[in-house]
N, C-alpha and C positions, 0 to 999 in steps of 0.2 A: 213326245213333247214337241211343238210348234216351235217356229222361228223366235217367234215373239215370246211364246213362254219361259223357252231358256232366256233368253236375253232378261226378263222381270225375275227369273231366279237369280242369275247372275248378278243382277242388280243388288241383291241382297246378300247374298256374298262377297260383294265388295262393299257394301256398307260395313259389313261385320269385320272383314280386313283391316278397317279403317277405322275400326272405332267408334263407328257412327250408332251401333248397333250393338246390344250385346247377343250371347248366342241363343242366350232363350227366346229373347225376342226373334233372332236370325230363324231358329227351330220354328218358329211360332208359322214367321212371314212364307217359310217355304210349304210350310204343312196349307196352308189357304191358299196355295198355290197348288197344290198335291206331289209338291216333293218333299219323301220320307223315307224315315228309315236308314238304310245302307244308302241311299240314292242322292239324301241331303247330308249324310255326313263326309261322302264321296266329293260332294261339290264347296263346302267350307273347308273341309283339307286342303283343293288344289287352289281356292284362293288366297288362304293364310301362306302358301309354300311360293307364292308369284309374286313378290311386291311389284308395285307398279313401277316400269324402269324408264327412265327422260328421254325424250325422243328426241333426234339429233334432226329431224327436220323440220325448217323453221320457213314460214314463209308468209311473209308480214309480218304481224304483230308489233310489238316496242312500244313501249309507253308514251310515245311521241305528244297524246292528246290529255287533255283535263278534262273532266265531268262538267257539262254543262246544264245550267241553273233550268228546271221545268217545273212545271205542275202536271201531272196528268189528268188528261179529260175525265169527267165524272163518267162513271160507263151505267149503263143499263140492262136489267136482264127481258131479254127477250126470248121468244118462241117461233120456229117459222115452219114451215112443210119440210118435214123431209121424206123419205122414198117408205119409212115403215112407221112415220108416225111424227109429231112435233117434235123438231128439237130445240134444244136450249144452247143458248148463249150469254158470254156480252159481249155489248153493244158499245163500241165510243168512240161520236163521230166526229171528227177532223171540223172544226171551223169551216176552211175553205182546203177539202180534199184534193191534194194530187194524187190520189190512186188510193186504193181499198188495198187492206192484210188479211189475210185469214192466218188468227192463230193456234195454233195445237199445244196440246198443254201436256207436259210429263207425264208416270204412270205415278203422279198424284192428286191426276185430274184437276178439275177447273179452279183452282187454288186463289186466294187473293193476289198472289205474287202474278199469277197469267195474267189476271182480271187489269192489273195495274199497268204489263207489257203493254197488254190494249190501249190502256189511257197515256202510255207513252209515246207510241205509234200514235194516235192521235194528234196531242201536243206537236208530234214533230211534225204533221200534217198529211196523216194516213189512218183515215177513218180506218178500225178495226173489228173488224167481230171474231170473238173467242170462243171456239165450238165447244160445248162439254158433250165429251164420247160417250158418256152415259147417260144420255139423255132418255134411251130407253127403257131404262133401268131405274126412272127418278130422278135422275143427276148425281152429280158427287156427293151432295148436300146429304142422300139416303142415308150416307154408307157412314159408319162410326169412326174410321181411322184410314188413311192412308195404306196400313196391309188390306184392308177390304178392298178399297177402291183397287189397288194393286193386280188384286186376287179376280175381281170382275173383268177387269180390263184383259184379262188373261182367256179367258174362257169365249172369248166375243170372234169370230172371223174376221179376220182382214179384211174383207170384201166388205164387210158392213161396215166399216170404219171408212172407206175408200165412198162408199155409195154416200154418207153422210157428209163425208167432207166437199164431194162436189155437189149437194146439195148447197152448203152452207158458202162455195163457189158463185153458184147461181142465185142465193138471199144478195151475196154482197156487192155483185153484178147489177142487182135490182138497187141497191141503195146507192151504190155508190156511181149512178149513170154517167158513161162516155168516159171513164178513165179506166186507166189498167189496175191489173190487179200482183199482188203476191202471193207468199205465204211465208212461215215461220213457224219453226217446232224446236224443241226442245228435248232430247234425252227419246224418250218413246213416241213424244212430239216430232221428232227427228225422222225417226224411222219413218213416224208415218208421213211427213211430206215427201220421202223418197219414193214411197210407195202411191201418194196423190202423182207422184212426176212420172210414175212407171205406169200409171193408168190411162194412158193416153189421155191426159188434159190439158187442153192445148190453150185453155184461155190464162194462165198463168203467163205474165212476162217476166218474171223473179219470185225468188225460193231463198230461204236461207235454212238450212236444215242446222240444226245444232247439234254436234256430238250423237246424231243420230246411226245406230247401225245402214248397211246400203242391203237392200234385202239381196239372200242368194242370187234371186231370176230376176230381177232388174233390168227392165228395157225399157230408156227411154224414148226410145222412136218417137212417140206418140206427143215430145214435149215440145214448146216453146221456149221452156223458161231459161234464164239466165239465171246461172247457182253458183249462191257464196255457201259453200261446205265449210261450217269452224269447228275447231278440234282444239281439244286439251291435248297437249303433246305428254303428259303423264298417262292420257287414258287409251291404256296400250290395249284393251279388250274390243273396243270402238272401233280403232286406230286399226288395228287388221279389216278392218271392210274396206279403208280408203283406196286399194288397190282397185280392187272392185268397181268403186264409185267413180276412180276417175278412167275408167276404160270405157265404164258406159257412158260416161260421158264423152269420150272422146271418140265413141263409137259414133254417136248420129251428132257429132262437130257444135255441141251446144257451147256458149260463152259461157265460162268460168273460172273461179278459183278455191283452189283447196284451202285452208287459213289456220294453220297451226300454231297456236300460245303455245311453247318448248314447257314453260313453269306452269300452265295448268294444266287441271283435273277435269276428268268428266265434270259436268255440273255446274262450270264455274261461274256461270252466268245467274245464275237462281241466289240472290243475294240474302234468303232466308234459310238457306244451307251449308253445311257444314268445309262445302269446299269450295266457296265463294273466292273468286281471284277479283276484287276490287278493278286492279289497273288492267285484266285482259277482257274482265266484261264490261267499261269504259270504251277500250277501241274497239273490242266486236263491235258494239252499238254503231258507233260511228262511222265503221267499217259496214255495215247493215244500211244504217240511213243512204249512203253514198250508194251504195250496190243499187239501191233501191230507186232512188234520183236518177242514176243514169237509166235505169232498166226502165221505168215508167213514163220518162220524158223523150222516151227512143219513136221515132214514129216511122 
């Protein structure tokens, strides 16, 4: 089993932990995964036996800010080159752009909830395009349910996901002319802008990985960017890579900060989920927008 494989099992055993899930369906997600048998009743045991314990480091966060009034930009689905064939996106562009995002979307793919990140990054004046990682595959659109998409996204190499995204680098380099760029992911989202940042790409000036694992081999040598790392200080499975994450970063002297919410969960950002923190995905945002402002207005 891959890095990324356990980590999308895992994921589903802390659904099931939590109630999100019941175990058939839990059975169901790890079997289209191809864990079975003794292998998946081994991994719902040690998560039912773990609850999740409140991490006592805190740094930032606090309710300090209110929700401010937007609309998000209308997005569009587009197509562009990528290295093994067209990919898909949306699209939505920033009125008068201060800098392009590239967003990455959870292992349940290019979702309306991504689609909407986009048009909010927009509204706040950062054209966005949102990659879908199956684009080779058809898009998410193919697949029947969320364990499908799951289950694909599983079976796919890093390195393709990596070749893809700095394609979709290079689309928003092209639209977005003479400004900087970012990115932003989400949960498996996460993971993979850590892994966009360990690939030597060096045209990123800001990253905000979300509650993403930091992978084992992890080198950022190769980066630029300035990274805001946010975490649920509940989600202690995550929350063991942050060691990690901040070695290598402090390894080749890149600007950043690590951003742990003590009172949330994995997830908490994804406002059409079960463990949505209203007031910590508020200040992330705004904690985001600002990371972002300073990193792209940096000359």
């Amino acid at each position: 089993m891959t890095e990324l494989q356990r980590y999308l099992a895992e994921e589903v055993a802390e659904d099931l932990a939590d109630g999100i899930i019941t175990r058939r369906e839990a059975v169901r997600r790890l079997g289209l995964l191809g864990v079975t048998g003794a292998a998946a009743t081994g991994l719902l045991a040690t998560f039912a036996a773990t609850p999740a314990a409140a991490s006592t480091q805190t740094r930032g966060g606090g309710h300090g800010s209110s929700e401010t009034t937007w609309a998000p930009v209308p997005r569009e689905s587009i197509t562009f080159a990528g290295p093994r064939g067209p990919l898909l996106a949306a699209w939505a562009p920033a009125a008068k752009p201060r800098g392009g995002v590239l967003v990455i979307h959870e292992n349940r793919g290019l979702t309306e909830h991504i689609r909407t990140v986009a048009g909010r990054l927009a509204a706040s004046g950062y054209s966005a395009l949102a990659l879908d990682l199956l684009s080779e595959e058809g898009g998410t659109g193919a697949f029947p349910g969320e364990a499908e998409v799951a289950a694909a996204l599983s079976t796919i190499p890093p390195e393709r996901f990596v070749a893809d995204m700095k394609a979709s680098v290079t689309e928003l380099k092209r639209r977005v002319r003479g400004k900087k760029l970012a990115a932003i992911g989400f949960c498996f989202g996460g993971a993979m802008v850590w892994r966009l940042l360990a690939s030597s790409e060096p045209r990123l000036a800001a990253a905000a990985p979300f509650y993403g694992p930091f992978p084992t081999d992890g080198d950022l040598s190769g980066s630029r960017a300035a990274v805001l790392g946010v975490y649920g200080g509940l989600d202690t499975r995550v929350n063991a890579t942050l060691p990690a994450a901040k070695a290598a970063l402090e390894a080749v002297r890149l600007r950043y900060e690590l951003l742990t919410f003590s009172e949330a969960d994995h997830a908490f950002f994804n406002d059409t989920g079960a463990r949505f923190n209203p007031h910590a995905a508020t200040e992330a945002w705004h904690r985001v927008l600002t990371w972002f402002d300073a990193a792209t207005s940096h000359h």
